[in-house]
N, C-alpha and C positions, 0 to 999 in steps of 0.2 A: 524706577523709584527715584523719584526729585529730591534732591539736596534739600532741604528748609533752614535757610537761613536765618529765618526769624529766630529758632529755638536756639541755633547755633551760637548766632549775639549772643542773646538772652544770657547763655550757661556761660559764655567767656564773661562776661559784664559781672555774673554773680560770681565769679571767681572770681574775677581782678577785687570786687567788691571784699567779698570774705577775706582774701588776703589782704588789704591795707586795714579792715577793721583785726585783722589779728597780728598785725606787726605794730599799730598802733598801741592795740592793748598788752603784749610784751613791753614795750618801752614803758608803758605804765609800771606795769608789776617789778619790772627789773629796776623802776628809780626807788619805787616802795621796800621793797628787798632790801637794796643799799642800805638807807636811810635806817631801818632796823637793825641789822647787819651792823653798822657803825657809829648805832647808840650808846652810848656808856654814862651813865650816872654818876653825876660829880662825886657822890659817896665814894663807887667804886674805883674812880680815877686819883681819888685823895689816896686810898688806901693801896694801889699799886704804884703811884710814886712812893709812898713811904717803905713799901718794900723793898724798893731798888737801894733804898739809902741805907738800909740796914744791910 
């Protein structure tokens, strides 16, 4: 039974492939994350400074 390298490529190529579109799409979600994560509404930011001063 022969080695077949063609398939061999092929499954390393769609790996390598799979993993940089899903380290790519982590860096997405994880800037998105942030970005919600460290929203806060001037309403909300007015009304917790004023409660540090009381």
């Amino acid at each position: 039974m022969a080695i077949n390298w063609f398939i061999i490529a092929a499954v390393v190529i769609g790996v390598v492939l799979l993993v940089y579109i899903l380290i790519k799409q982590n860096k997405k979600d994880r800037k998105k994350i942030e970005e919600e994560l460290n929203y806060v509404p001037e309403t909300d930011e007015a009304e917790i400074n004023n409660e540090k001063e009381v």
